[in-house]
C-alpha positions as CSV (number, residue, x, y, z in Angstrom):
1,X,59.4,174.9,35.0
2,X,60.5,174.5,31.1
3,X,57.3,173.2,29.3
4,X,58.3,170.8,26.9
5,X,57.0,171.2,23.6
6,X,57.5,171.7,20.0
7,X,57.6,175.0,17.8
8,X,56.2,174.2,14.9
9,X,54.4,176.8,12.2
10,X,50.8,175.1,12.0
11,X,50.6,173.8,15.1
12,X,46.8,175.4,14.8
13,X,46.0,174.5,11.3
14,X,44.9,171.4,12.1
15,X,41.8,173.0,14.4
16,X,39.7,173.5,11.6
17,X,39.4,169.5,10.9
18,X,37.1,168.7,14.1
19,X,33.8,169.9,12.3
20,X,31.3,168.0,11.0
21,X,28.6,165.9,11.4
22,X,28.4,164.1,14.5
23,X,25.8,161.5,13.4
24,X,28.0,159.4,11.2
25,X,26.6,156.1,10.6
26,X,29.2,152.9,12.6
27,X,29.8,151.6,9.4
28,X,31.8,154.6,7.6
29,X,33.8,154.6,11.4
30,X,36.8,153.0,10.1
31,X,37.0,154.9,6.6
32,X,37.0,158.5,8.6
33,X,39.2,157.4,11.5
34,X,41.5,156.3,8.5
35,X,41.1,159.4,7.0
36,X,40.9,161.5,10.0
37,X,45.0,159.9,10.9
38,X,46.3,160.9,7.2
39,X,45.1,164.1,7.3
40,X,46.6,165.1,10.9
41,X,50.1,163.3,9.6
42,X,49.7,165.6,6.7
43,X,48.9,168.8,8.7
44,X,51.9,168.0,11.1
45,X,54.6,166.2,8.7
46,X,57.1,167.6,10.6
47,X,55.8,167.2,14.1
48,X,55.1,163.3,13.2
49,X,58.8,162.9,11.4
50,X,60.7,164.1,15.0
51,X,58.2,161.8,16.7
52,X,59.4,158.9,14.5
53,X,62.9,159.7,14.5
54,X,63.0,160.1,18.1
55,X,61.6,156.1,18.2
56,X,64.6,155.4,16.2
57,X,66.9,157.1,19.0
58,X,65.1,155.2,21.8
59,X,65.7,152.2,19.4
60,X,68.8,152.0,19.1
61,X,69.7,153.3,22.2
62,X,68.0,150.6,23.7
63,X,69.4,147.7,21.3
64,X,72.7,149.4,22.4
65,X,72.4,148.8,26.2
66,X,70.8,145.0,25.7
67,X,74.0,142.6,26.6
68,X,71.9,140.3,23.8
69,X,74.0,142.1,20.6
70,X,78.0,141.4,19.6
71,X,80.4,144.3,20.7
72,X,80.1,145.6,16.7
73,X,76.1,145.3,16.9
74,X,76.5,147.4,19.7
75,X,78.8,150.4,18.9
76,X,76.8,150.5,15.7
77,X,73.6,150.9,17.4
78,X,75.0,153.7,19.5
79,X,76.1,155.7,16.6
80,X,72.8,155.3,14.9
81,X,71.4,156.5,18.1
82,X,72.9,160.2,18.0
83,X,72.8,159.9,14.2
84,X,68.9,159.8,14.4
85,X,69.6,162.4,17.4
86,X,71.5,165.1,15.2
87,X,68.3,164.2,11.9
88,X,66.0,165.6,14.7
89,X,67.9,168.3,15.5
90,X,69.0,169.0,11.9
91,X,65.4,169.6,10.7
92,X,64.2,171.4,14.0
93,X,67.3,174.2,13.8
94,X,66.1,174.2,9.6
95,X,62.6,175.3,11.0
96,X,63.7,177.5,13.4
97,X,66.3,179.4,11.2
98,X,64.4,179.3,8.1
99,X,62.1,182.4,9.6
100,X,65.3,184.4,10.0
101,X,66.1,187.6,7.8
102,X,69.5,188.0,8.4
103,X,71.9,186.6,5.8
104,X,73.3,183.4,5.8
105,X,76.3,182.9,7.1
106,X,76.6,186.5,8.6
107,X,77.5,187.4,12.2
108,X,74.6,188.0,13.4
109,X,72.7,184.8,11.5
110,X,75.4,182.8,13.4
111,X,74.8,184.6,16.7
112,X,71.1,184.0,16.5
113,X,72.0,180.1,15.7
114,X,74.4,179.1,18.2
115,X,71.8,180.2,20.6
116,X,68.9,177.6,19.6
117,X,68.8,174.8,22.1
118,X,68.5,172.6,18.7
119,X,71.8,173.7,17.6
120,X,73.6,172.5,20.6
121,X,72.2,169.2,20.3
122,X,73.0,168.8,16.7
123,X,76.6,169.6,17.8
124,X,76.5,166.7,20.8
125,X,74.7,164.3,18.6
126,X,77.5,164.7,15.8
127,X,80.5,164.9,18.3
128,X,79.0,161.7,20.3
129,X,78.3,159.9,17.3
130,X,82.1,159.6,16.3
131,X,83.5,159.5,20.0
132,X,84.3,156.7,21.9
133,X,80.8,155.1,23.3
134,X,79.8,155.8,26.5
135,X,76.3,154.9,28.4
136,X,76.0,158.2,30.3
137,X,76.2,159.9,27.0
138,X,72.8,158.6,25.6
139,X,71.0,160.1,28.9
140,X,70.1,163.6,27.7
141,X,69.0,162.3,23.8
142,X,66.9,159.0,25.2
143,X,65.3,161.4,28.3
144,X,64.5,164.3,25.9
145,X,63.5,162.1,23.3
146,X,61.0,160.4,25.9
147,X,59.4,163.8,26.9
148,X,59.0,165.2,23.5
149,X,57.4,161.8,22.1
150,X,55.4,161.9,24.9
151,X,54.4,165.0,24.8
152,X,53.2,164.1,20.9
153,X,51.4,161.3,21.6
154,X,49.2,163.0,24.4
155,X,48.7,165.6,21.9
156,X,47.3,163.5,19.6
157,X,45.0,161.8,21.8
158,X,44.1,165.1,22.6
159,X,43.1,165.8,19.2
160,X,41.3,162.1,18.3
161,X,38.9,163.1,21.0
162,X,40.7,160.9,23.9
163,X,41.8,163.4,26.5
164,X,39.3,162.5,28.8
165,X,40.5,158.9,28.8
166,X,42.0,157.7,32.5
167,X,45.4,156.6,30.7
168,X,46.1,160.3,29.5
169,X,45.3,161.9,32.2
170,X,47.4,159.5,34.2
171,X,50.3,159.8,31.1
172,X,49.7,163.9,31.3
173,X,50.2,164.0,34.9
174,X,53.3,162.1,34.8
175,X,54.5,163.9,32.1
176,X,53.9,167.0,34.2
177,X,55.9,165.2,37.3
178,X,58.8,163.6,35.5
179,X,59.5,166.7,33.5
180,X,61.4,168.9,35.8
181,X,63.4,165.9,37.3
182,X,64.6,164.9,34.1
183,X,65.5,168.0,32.9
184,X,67.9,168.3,36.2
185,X,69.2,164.7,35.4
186,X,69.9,166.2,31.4
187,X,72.0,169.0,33.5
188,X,73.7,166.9,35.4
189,X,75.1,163.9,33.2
190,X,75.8,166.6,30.9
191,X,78.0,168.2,33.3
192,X,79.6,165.0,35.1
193,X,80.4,163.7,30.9
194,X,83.4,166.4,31.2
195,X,85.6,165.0,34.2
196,X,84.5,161.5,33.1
197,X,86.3,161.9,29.5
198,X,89.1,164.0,31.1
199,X,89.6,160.7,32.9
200,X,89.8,158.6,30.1
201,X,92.2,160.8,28.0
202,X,94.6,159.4,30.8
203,X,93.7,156.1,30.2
204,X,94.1,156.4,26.8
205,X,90.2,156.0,25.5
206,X,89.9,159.7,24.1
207,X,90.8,162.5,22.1
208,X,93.2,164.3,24.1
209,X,90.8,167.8,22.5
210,X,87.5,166.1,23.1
211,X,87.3,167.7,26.7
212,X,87.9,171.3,25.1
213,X,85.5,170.3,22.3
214,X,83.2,169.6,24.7
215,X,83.3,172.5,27.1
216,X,82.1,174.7,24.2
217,X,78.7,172.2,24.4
218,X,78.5,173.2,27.6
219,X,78.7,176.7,27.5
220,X,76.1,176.9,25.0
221,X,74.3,175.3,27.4
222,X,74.8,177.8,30.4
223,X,73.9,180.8,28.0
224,X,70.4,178.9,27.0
225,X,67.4,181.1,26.7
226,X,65.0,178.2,26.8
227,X,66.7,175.7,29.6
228,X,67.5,177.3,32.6
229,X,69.1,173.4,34.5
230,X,72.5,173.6,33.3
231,X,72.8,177.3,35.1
232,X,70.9,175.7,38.3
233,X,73.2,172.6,38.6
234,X,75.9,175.0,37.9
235,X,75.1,177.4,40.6
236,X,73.7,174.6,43.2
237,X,77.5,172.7,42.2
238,X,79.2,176.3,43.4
239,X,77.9,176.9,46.0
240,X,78.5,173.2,47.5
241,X,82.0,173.5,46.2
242,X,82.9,177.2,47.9
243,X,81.4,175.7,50.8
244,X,83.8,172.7,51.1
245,X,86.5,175.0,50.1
246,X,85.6,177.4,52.6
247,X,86.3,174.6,55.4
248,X,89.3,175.0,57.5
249,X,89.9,171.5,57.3
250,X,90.0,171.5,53.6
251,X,94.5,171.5,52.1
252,X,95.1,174.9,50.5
253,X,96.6,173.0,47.4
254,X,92.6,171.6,47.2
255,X,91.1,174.9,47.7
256,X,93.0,176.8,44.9
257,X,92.0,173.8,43.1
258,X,88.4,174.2,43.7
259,X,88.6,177.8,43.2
260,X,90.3,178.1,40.3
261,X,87.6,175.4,39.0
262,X,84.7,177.7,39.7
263,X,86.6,180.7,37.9
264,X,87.2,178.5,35.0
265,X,83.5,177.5,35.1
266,X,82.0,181.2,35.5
267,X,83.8,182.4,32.5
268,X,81.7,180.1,30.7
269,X,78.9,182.3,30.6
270,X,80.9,185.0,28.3
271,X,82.4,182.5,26.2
């Protein structure tokens, strides 16, 4: 199962802070709690600004799919949605990259880029935020956005000394349970997005090179060193497809279709 979580440079530094005495008198409570929350925000500034940029994605996403808002009010929100989507992604590939010795712009900088999960999502945030607006779309930035702040917030209970509370244990579990489903639903409405705006190319509500622009999304996907899903779905939506193709009551025309699909698919992986 991918764990979900966050790579972030001082994710210990903030270990240190727990000492001290723990006979402090109820009425200097509030002043060190107070305390206590600035100085964690300050030892993970970059933890707590994904965590509040990825409110801002479930925001708008969710003002976006209320029928409450005008048609406008609505495609705005949806663009703010991946907007927020592509900050996050912006300043976690930063974080990532920034440890890298290779020079900027070189092959081999790019090479090691292209294969960062956060990459990929900067480049469907961006192309999403300018495309025409469609629900599916938002799936893999709200779900992901979910388990990461999730994720946070137990973390932080964790470290204010409330891990042992009922509601986190109840929050980790589902956490645990949810994670690997959702990561299979990411897979798959990324994968179904393709034929869906191949459709409306036809119906005249897309680019007519947003369907190759897309394809390279996905096969950055299929090569990911940190996600396996997309390869699963991939190889689960093969083998059901051979399988039908194999049938002697399936039309020849269908079958080279279907085959030639799955060639076209497989070469993916060396693209």
């Amino acid at each position: 199962m991918v764990e979900i979580r966050e790579e972030t440079e001082g994710s210990d530094s903030h270990q240190n802070r727990s000492g001290g005495p723990s006979s402090s008198n109820n009425s200097n409570a509030t002043p060190n709690q107070s305390r206590n929350v600035l100085e964690y925000v300050s030892a993970n500034r970059l933890e707590t600004l994904y965590f509040t940029l990825r409110l801002v994605t479930i925001y708008f996403a969710v003002t976006y799919l209320l029928p409450m808002f005008s048609g406008p009010a609505q495609k705005n929100a949806y663009m703010k949605a991946f907007v927020a989507g592509a900050a996050t992604n912006a300043f976690r590939l930063h974080q990532r990259m920034r440890v890298s010795h290779q020079p900027i712009f070189s092959r081999i900088f790019l090479s090691e880029l292209f294969l960062e999960d956060s990459a990929h999502y900067l480049f469907y945030s961006l192309i999403f935020a300018m495309a025409t607006p469609v629900t599916m779309a938002l799936v893999p930035l709200v779900l992901y956005a979910i388990l990461h702040s999730l994720n946070f917030g137990l973390k932080t209970a964790n470290e204010f000394g409330f891990g042992n509370s009922p509601t986190v244990a109840r929050l980790t579990q589902l956490k645990t349970q949810m994670t690997p489903s959702a990561l299979s639903m990411i897979a798959w409405s990324e994968i179904a997005l393709l034929p869906i705006f191949t459709i409306m190319i036809f119906a005249g509500k897309a680019n007519i090179f947003f369907p190759l622009i897309y394809s390279r999304f996905l096969s950055m996907r299929y090569v990911s060193r940190r996600n396996p899903y997309t390869r699963a779905v991939f190889a689960n939506m093969k083998q059901s497809v051979l399988s039908f193709a194999g049938n002697q009551s399936c039309p020849p025309v269908i079958r080279n279709v279907l085959i030639k699909t799955v060639a076209f698919v497989e070469r993916l992986s060396a693209v």
